[in-house]
N, C-alpha and C positions, 0 to 999 in steps of 0.2 A: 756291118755295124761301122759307124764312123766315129775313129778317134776323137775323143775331148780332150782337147787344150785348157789346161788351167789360166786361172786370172795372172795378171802379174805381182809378182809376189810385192816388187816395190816399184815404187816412179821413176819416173826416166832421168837419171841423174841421181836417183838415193840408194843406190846397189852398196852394202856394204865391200869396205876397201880392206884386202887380205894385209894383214901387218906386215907379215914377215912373209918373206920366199924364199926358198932352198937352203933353210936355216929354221927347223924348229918348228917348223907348220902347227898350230893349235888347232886347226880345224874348228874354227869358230863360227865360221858360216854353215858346217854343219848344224849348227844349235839354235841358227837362228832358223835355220830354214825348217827345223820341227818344230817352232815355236811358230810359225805363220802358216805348216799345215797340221797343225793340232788335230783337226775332224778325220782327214783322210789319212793320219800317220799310223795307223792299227792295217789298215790297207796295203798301202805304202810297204809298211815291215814284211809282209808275206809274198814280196818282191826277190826272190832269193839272189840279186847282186846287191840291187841297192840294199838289202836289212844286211849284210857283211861289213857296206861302208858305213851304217849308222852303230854297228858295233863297236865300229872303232873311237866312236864318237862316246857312244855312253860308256865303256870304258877307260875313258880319258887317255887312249892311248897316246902316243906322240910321233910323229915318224917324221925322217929329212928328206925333204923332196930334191 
């Protein structure tokens, strides 16, 4: 079976820009990037690394990189 590659999420030059670095990270790009894979995010979740890091997200947690 061969890998599928997803589309891109945004245009080349529209990549959301991280606010802050090693100071208070919000993980904001978390939320957008469940909000651009809405269909496949129930999928996605039953990923047992990735649904840890989306935990941190829907918990609003905060952490300093």
């Amino acid at each position: 079976m061969e890998l599928e590659l997803p589309n891109r999420l945004y245009g080349e030059g529209l990549e959301p820009q991280v606010k802050k670095i090693n100071n208070s990270c919000r993980l904001k790009l978390l939320e957008l990037l469940k909000e651009k894979m809405e269909p496949e995010f129930d999928e996605v979740m039953k990923d047992p690394i990735f649904s840890q890091i989306m935990v941190i997200q829907k918990n609003d947690l905060k952490f300093s990189a």
